[in-house]
N, C-alpha and C positions, 0 to 999 in steps of 0.2 A: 387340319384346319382347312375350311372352304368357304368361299363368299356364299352366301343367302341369299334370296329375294325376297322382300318384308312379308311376304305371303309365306316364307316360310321353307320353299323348294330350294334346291340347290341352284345356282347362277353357273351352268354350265360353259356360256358362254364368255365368263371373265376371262380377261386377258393379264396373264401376269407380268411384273412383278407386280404384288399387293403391297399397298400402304397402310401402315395403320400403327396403333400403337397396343401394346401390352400391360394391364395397371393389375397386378398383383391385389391378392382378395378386395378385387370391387366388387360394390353391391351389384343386384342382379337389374339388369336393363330393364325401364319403365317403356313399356306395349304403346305406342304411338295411338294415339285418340280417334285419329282419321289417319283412315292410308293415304299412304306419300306413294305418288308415282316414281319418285326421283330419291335413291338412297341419298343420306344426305355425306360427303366425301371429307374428309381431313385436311386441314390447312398446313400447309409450311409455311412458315415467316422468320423471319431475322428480326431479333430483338435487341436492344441496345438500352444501356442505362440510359437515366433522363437527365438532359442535358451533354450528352457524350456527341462533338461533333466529326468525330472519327468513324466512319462509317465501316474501316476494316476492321474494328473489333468487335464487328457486332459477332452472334452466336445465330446458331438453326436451330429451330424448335418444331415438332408438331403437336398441332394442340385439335382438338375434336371441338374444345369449349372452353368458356374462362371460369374451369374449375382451382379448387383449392389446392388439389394436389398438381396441377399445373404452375400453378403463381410459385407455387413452392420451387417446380424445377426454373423456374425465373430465376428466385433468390440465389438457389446455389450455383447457379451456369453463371449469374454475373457477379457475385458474391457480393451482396447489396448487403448494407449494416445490418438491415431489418426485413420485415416480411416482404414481399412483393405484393401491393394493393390496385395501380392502376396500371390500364396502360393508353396510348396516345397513340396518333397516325403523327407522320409527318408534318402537317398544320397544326399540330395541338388540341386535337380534337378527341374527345375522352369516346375509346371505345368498350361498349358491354357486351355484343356478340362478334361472334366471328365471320359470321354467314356474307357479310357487306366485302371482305376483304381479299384481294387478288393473293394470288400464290407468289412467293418469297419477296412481299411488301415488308417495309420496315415500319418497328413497333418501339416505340418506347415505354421504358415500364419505368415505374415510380413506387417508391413504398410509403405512399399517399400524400406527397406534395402536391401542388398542382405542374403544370407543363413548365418546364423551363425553355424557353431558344435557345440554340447550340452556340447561334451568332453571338447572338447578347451574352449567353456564358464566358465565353471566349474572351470577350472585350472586358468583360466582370474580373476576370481571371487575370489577366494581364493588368487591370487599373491595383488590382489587390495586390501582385507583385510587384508593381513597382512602387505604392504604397510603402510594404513590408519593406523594401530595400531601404529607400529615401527616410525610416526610420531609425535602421542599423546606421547609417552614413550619420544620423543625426544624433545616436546616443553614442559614437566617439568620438563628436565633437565635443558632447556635452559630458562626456571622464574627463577630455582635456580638460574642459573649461573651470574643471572642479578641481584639477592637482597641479593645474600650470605656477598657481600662486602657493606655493608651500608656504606654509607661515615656520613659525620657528618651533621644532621638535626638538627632542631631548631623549635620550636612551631610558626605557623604564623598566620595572619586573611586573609582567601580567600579572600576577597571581599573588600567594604569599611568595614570602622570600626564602624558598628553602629547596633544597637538590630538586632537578629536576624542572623548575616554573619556566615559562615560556618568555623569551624579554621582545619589546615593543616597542615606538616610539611614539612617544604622544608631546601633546603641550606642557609646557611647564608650569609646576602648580601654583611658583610664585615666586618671587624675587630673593636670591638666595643672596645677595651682598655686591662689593663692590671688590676689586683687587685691593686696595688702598690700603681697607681696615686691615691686612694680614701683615700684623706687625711684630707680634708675641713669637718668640723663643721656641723651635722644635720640640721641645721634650714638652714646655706648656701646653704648644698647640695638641701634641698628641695627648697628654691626660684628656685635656678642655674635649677635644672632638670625640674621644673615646666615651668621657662620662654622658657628654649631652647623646651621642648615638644609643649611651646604654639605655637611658632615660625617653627618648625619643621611642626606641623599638624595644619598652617592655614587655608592650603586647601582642609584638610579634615575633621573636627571638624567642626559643625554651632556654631553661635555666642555664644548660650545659654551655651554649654560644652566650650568655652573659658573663657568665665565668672566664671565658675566655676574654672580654673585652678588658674586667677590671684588672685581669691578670698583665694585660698590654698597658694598661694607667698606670700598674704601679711600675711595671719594668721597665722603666727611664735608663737607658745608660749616660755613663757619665763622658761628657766629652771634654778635651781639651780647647783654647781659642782657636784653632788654627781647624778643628775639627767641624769649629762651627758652620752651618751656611747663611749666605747672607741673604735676604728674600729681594733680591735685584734680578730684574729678566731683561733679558736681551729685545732689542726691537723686532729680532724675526720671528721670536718663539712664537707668539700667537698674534691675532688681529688685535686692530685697536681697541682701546677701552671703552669705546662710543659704542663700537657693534656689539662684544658683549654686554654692556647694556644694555642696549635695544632688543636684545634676545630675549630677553627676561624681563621686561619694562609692557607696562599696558596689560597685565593676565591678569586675570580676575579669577579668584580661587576658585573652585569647581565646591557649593556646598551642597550638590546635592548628593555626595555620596556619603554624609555623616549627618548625624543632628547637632553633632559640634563642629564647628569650622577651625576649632584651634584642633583637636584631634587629627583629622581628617588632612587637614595640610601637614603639621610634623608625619602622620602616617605615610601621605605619598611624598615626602621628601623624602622618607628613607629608601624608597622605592627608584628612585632618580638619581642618587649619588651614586659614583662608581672611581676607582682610581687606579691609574697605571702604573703599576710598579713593579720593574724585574721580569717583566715581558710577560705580566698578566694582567687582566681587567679586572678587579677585584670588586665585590660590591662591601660600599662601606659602613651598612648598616648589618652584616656578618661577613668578616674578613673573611671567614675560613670558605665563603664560596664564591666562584670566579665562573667567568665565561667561559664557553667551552662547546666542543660538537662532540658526541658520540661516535666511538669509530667501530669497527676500524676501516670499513669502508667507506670514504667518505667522496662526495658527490656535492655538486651545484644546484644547493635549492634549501638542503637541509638545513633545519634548525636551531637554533642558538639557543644554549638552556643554563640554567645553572647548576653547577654541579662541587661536589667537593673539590675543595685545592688538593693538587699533587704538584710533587713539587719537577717528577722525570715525567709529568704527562705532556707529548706534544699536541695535544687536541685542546689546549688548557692554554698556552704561549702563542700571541702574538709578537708580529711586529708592526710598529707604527714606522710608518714612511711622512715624515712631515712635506715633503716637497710634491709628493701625490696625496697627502691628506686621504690617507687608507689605513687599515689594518690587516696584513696579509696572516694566515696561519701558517706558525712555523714548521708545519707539516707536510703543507700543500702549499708553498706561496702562491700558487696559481689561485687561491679560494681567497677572498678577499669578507669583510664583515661589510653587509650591505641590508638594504630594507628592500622588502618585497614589496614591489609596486603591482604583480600580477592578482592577485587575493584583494576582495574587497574591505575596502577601507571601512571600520567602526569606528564612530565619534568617541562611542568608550572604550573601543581595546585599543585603539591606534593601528596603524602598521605592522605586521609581522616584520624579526628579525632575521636575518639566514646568510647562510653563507653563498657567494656569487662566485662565479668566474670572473677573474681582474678584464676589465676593461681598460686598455690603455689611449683611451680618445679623452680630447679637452670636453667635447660635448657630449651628453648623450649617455653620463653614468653619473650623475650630479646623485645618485643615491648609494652610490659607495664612496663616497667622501666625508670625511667625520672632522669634528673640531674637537679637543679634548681638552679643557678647560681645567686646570691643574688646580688654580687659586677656591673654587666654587664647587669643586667634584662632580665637573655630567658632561657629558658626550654631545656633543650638538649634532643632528643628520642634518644632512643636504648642506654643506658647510660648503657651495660653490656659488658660481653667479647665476645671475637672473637668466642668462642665456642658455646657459648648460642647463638650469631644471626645466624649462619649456621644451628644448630638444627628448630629457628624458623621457617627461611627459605627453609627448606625441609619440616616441615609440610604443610605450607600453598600451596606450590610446589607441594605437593603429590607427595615427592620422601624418600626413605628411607630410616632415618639416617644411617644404619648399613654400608651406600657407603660411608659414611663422617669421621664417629670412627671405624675403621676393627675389632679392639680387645679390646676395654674398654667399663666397664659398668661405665653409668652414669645416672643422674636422669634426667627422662624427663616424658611426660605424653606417654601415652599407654596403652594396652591390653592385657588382658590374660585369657585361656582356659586350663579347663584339658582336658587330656586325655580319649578316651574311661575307661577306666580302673581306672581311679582317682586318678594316684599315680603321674603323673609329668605335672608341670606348664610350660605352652608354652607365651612366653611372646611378643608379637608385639607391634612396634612402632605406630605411632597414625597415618601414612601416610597407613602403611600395615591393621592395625585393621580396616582403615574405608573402604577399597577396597574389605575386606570381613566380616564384617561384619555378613550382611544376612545369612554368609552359615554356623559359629557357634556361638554358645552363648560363645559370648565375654564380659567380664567384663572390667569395667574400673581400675586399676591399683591406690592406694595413691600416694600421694605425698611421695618423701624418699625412694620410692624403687628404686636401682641402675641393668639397666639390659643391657643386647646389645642385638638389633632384631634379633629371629633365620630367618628370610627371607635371612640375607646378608651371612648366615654359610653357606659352601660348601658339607655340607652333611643334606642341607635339603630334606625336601620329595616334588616329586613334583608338591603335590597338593599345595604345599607355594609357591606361584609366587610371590607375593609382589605386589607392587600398579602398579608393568611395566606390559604390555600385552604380548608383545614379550621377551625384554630385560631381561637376568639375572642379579637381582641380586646383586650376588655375583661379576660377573664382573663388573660392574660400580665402578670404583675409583671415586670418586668426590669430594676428601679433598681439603686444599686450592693452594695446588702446581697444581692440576692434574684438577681440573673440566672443566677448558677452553679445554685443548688435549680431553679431554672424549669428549667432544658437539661436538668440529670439527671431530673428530674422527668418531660419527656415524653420525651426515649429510654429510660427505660424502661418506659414506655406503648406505645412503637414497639415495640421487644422483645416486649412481651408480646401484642402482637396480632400481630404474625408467627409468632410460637409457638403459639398459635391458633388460625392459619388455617394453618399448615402439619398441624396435628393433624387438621382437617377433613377437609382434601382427604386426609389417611392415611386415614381412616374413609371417605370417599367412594369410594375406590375401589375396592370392593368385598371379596370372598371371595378372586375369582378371586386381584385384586394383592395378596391379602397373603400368597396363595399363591405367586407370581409369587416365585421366592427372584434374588439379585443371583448372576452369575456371574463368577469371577476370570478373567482371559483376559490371554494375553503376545500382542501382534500385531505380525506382522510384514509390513513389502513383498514383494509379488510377488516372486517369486525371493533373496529374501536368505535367509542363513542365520541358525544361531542367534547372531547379536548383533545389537545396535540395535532391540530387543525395545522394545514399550512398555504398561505393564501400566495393563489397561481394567477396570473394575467396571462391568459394565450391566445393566440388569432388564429391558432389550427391546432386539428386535432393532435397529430405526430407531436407538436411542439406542447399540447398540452402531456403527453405520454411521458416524455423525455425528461421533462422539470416534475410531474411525480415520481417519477426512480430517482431523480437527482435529490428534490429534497426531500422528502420522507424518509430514501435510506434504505431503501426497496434492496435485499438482494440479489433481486432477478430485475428484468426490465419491463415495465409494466406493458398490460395487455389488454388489459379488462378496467372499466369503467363501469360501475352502477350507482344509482340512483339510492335514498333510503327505503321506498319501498321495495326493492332489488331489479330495477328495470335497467337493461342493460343499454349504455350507451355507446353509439359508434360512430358520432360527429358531433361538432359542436353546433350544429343545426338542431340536431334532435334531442339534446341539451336543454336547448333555449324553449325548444315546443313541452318539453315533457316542464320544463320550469311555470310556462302560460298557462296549462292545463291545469297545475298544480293551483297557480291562483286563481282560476279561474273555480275548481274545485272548493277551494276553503271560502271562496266566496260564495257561494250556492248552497255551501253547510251552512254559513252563518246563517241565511235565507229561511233555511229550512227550518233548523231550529227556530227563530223568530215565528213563523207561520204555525210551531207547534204550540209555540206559548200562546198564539190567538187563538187557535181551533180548540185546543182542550183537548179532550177524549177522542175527540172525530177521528175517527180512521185515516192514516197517511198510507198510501203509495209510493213504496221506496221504489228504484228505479234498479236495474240491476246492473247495470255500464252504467254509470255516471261519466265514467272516464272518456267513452267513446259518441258519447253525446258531447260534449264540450270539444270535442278534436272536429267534430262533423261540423258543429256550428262555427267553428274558428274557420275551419279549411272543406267548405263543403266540396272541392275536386281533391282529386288525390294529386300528388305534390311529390318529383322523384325527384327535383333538383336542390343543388346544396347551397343557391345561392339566399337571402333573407329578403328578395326586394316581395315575396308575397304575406310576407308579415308588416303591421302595423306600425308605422314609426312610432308613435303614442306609445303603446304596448310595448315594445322594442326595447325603448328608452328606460320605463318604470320596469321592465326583468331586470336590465344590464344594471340596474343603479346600484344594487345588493348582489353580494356573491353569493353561486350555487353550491349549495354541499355536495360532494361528491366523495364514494366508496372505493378505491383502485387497490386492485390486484393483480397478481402476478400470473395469473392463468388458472386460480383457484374459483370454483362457485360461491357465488353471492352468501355471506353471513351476517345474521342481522347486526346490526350498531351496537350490542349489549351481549352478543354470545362468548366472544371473551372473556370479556370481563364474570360473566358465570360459568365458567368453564374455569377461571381460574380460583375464581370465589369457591367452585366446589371442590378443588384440588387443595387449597386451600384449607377446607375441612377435611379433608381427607386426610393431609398430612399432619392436622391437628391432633383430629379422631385416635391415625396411630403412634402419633409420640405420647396421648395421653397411657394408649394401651402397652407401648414398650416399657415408661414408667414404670407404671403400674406391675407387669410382669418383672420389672428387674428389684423394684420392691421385695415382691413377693419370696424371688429367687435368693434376695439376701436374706430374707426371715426363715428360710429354710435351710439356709446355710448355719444360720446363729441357733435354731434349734439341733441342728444335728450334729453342732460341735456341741452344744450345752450337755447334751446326749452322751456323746463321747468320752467328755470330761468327766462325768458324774460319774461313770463307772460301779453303776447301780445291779447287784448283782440277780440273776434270775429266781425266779420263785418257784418251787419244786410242789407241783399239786397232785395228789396220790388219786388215781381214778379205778374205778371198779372194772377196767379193762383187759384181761387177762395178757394182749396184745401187747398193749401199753401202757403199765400200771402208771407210769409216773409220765406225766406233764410237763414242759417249761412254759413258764409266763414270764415276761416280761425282759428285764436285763437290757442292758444299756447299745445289745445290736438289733433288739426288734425299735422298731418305729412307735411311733408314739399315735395316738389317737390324733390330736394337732397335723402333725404330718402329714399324715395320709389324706387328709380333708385337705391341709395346703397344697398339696401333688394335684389334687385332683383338678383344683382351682387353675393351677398352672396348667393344665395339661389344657384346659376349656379355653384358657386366655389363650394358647402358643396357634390353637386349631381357629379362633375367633381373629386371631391377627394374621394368619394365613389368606385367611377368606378374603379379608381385606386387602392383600397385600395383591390378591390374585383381581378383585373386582377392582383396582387402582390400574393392573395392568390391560384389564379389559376395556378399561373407560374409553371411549372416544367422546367428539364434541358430539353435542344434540342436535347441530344442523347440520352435519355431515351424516349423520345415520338418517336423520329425514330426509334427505336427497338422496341416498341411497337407495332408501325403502320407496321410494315414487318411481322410481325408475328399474322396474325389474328385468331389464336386459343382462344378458350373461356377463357379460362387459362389466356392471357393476356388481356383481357376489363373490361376498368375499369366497376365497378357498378354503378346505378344510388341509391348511398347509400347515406343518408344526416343526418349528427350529430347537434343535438340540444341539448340543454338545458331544463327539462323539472321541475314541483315541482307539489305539490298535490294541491289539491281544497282547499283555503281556507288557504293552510301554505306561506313561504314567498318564493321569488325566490330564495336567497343567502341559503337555505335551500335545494335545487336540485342535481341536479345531474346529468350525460348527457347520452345519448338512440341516437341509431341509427335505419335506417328503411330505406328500397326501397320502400313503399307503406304505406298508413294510419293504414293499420289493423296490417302491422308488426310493427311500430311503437308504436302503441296501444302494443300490447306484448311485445314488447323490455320495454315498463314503468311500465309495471304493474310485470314484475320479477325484476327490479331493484328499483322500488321504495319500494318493498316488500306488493302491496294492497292486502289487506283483499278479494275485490272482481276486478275482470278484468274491466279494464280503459273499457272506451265507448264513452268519449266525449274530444274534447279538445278545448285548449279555447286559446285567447291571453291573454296577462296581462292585459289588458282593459277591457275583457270581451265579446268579439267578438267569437264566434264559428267558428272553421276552421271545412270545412266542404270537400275541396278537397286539392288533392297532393300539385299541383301547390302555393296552399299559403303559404306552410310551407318553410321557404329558410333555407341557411344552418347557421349554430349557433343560430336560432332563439329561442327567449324564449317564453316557453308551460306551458300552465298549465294543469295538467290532473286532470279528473273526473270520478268517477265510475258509472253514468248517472247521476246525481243531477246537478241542475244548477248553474252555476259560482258561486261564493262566493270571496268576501278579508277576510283578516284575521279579521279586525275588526267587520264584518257580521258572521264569524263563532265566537269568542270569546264571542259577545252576544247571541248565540244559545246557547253555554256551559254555562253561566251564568244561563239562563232560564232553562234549563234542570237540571241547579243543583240546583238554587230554588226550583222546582217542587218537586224532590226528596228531598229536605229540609224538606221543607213543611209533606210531607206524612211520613218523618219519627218523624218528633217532634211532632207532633200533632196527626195524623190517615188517615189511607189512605183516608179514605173520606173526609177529607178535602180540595181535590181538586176537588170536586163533586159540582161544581156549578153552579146553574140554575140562569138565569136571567129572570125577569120577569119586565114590563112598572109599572112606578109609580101610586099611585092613581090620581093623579094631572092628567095626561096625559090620563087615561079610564075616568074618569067626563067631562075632554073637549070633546070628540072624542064621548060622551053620547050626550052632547046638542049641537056638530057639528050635528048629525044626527038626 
């Protein structure tokens, strides 16, 4: 390789090193018009995404022009979503040649937005962050705000009532009585509540668990007075009678899960009793199944299910602690029964139930504390004060308590650090300790120590943010007067700075964009016609692209725009103009016509561009830029009013509106065509079945006909194994149908669409003909077909190498065979899907012919290894019997 001088001599004079670049089969250099004195030299430049104000990541590029396969090394050096379309100087100024630009100037490229400022990015970028943040800081105000008031829950069974259901806590379906009424006799109450439970869950209980309840009704034992109990409780056993009341007073039955309301509440009442007995939770709408966790590995977080009673299970027994209002497992007392506050809450499924680790604080576990209600049969959650469920509820909220108590310490769980220094204890809430965590060595805090978070104090430092990213704080009031004014308070602060900052970036976008008008557009796929439209509003091209893959459903990402006469679009400038012409068009036809109804016969002069007459008269200068101020406002206004139909594909040529749809209409018949013909052939096939048994059956015997043939005097005709006259006529019919549905089977595989073979045939560059390539089926000498694998080839010998790299052969193919054993020896016999067998020259084999060679060849080797190699050393020699004859033959 040497420099040139456009005159064509060598450049003796060059001085190296040479720059340049290398492009793999490029076309051949177009001959300059007029000699250039001056060869023309290669650029280097630094390119950078658009908007990137980080000038160390930019890349080095050389580029000769702002070629295609150039943009292309754009996209993949900076790994941009999509193509690379423009590029920009440092002012924003859109560049088309290279020739204007100094050596290692910066370039911005764009995959066809317009410029962005790095500055204004930047600021953009930042206002959106702290947007985003002051969001997060505002939906865990607004969990609290939604779980700080627990209203009154009650233990349920998700599902039906049978092994296995998920249990829940939800509202209570409705007022189940008062203590008072329980005044009837043990063995009463147990019939009474037995028969009403059996009655209540007939249709949800099988036979076998009703069986069981009437068997509990009638089995009454008999007690003596002394055995009796008397229904007296003690003043500590539960809360007053006012609060259970209130737990259950004001619910309004839930009908929208039945069209009976009397069904529908006895249904979920049975779903809500449960009762304590002998250190298990029992549900009392089927005794036989109790609460329980799955073990035997058992863990913090797991599930509470129902399962059969046992009576040695300990994953089955609890214990109830009345003085901590918990339920610990008697397998793990460390696992306590609690409601998962982490998992989002459904108004219909309620709360998950699970098992926790015991928290032993006053505040801050208000959801492992239960009330268990002996007299009414149900569980009450959250069975603590007002205090305690707000603490909970800002843990799980990740918000922090010290917005909820301003000025009291109290016990709750949390975190604590010293100081550099090691003389003062900094103590944080368990919302603020797990937000940092990572950044010091935080310890966990006992149970009993009473603190308030230094986060919420107004003279913290202000590396203490708390668990807020924006928000201080100290300013968050969130007690129970104030925490609804606080949430409305800063979403509407968030409101109003996204209102804003969307006003900004409208003012920052210049002249051009508020010129930039939205255009309405109906788009449709490639070849469909007019339905299944889907209507786009875009103000740019990219953005028009993006929303046809999105909603049409495009596999790929759209790339191509055309018009219905197939004119291809590449902005929405050009859009609008090909829309004006159009009306401009149908209006000039109407014209015409009308002038043909007045003239009559007279001879008309058609025009042959109509189209580029109406573009000259619109835009008589040529017109390179993208903005609309040289178009009509009038005009403007009457295109934008109506949307444009539009054609998008994936990178496929233009198909008319209706080539689908008969493309499919003729597949359509096609597939008709041949299930009428399979019919018909299988018809056929059974009528030739029922003659050649009728055949069979008759056992009709032959006719002996005497002929004057010395040969063969006697004849057979007929008898029940020659064929009938019928047959052979119906054979033959079959044999016409099987070769006639072939044909078809083969000109169904040849089909393509009709405007793909017309784009093919207009375009005769090599690029587009097809190959004379033919795929088969191919497998080795001797293995089985369903063992193969499939090879392609335009000629025998490439065929041959396309098997022998995919079949993986030891040595290169040489022969091929059919599955019968026939040698194909030219092109023409091979057709397309046909099954091959390959050989590495050795002559056809089946499997059954090679697995006796292996047999033989492993005998052999048998042989010489049990015995000695000479054992396969054997000479044959003629008997004595056989030399004594062959003595006195001669």
């Amino acid at each position: 390789m040497w420099p040139v001088l456009p005159s064509g001599q060598l450049n003796e004079e060059f001085d190296w090193p040479i720059q340049g670049l290398l492009i793999p089969s490029s076309p051949p250099m177009k001959k300059p018009i007029c000699k250039t004195t001056e060869p023309y030299t290669p650029v280097r430049l630094r390119v950078l995404r658009n908007g990137d104000k980080n000038k160390n990541r930019s890349f080095t590029i050389l580029g000769p022009d702002i070629s295609p396969g150039q943009k292309m090394q754009c996209t993949e050096i900076l790994n941009l979503p999509s193509a690379a379309r423009r590029l920009f100087n440092e002012k924003g100024k859109e560049i088309f040649a290279l020739k204007d630009l100094q050596r290692d100037e910066l370039v911005y490229v764009s995959c066809g937005e317009h410029w962005i400022n790095p500055d204004l990015f930047i600021a953009k970028q930042k206002k959106q962050i702290f947007l985003r943040n002051l969001a997060s800081d505002i939906s865990k105000i607004q969990m609290f705000c939604s779980t700080h008031k627990i209203e009154a829950l009650v233990l349920e069974v998700q599902s039906d009532i049978v092994s296995g259901s998920k249990l829940v806590v939800h509202k209570p379906i409705a007022v189940f009585g008062d203590e008072e009424q329980v005044t009837e006799p043990e063995e009463m109450q147990v019939q009474k509540d037995a028969l009403t439970t059996e009655n209540a869950s007939s249709e949800i209980l099988d036979s076998h668990a009703r069986a069981h309840l009437r068997m509990k009704a009638c089995d009454t034992l008999l007690r003596y007075a002394w055995q009796k109990t008397l229904h007296e409780f003690d003043e500590d056993d539960s809360l007053p009678k006012k609060m259970e009341k209130g737990l259950f007073e004001n619910v309004e039955p839930q009908k929208k899960y039945s069209c009976s309301p009397k069904h529908s509440k006895l249904h979920k009442l049975c779903h809500q009793q449960f009762e304590y007995r002998d250190g298990q939770i029992i549900s009392h709408a089927a005794p036989h199944l109790v609460l329980g966790v799955h073990g035997p590995n058992l863990r913090s977080g797991m599930d509470v299910v129902l399962m059969e009673k046992k009576s040695d299970s300990s994953h089955q027994r609890w214990i109830h602690k009345e003085d901590s209002r918990t339920f610990h497992l008697v397998n793990n007392p460390d696992l306590v029964l609690a409601v998962s506050m982490t998992k989002t809450r459904n108004e219909v499924c309620g709360y998950p139930v699970i098992v926790q680790k015991y928290k032993p604080y006053n505040n801050g576990a208000a959801n492992q504390k239960w009330h268990y209600m002996k007299n009414i049969k149900a569980l009450g959650a959250f069975h603590s004060t007002a205090l305690d469920k707000e603490i909970t509820s800002a843990n799980y909220a990740g918000v922090c308590t010290s917005s909820i108590i301003k000025e009291e310490n109290i016990d709750q769980p949390g975190y604590c650090y010293l100081s550099p220094d090691g003389k003062r204890k900094t103590m944080l809430c368990l919302a603020c300790g797990q937000s940092m965590r990572t950044e010091k060595g935080l310890k966990q805090l006992l149970p009993g120590v009473t603190f308030l978070c230094v986060s919420g104090s107004k003279t913290q430092k202000p590396s203490l943010q708390g668990p807020f990213k924006v928000i201080n704080v100290a300013e968050v009031d969130l007690s129970c007067d104030e925490a609804e004014k606080t949430l409305s308070y800063y979403q509407a602060r968030l409101l109003s700075l996204r209102m804003k900052t969307c006003t900004q970036a409208a003012s920052h976008s210049g002249i051009a964009a508020m010129r930039q008008k939205a255009v309405k557009i109906i788009a449709y796929k490639n070849g469909d016609e007019y339905h299944s439209g889907k209507l786009i509003v875009a103000g740019t091209f990219p953005m028009l692209l993006t929303e046809c893959t999105e909603q049409l459903g495009l596999s790929r990402a759209a790339s191509k725009v055309y018009t219905k006469d197939g004119t291809q679009i590449f902005t929405l400038r050009d859009l609008v103009l090909w829309a004006l012409e159009e009306s401009f068009l149908q209006r000039d036809s109407e014209k015409q016509k009308q002038d043909v109804t007045s003239v009559g016969k007279e001879q008309i002069v058609v025009e042959k561009n109509p189209r580029m007459k109406v573009k000259n008269r619109l835009f008589p200068k040529s017109v390179t830029s993208d903005s609309w101020d040289d178009i009509d406002e009038s005009l403007l206004t009457l295109i934008l009013r109506n949307p444009i139909a539009i054609w998008v594909s994936c990178g496929e040529p233009f198909l008319l509106p209706n080539a689908l749809q008969k493309a499919k209409k003729l597949e359509k018949q096609n597939w008709l065509k041949k299930d009428r013909i399979l019919a018909d052939l299988n018809t056929m096939r059974h009528k030739m079945r029922q003659l050649k048994g009728r055949r069979v059956v008759a056992c009709q015997p032959a006719t002996m006909v005497p002929t004057k043939s010395p040969v063969q005097p006697v004849v057979v005709e007929g008898g029940w194994t020659k064929k009938t006259q019928e047959e052979i006529k119906l054979m033959e019919l079959i044999r016409n149908t099987e070769a006639h549905l072939s044909e078809v089977q083969e000109m169904e595989s040849k089909r393509n669409f009709p405007i793909a073979t017309k784009h093919i045939a207009v375009k005769p560059s090599g690029l587009y003909k097809q190959p004379n390539t033919k795929r088969v089926w191919i497998y080795l000498n001797g293995g089985r077909p369903e063992d193969g694998t499939y090879a392609w080839g335009k000629t025998i010998s490439e065929l041959l190498e396309d098997c022998s790299s995919r079949l993986k052969m030891n040595h290169p193919a040489r022969a091929l065979y059919t599955p019968s054993g026939e040698p194909i020896q030219s092109w023409n016999d091979i057709e397309r899907d046909m099954v091959i067998c390959v050989s590495m020259g050795r002559g056809f084999r089946t499997p059954k012919e090679l697995k006796q060679l292996m047999e033989i060849r492993a005998n052999y080797a048998r042989i010489r290894r049990q015995q000695c190699p000479q054992a396969t050393d054997i000479v044959v020699s003629p008997s004595t019997k056989l030399l004594s004859l062959a003595h006195l033959h001669n």
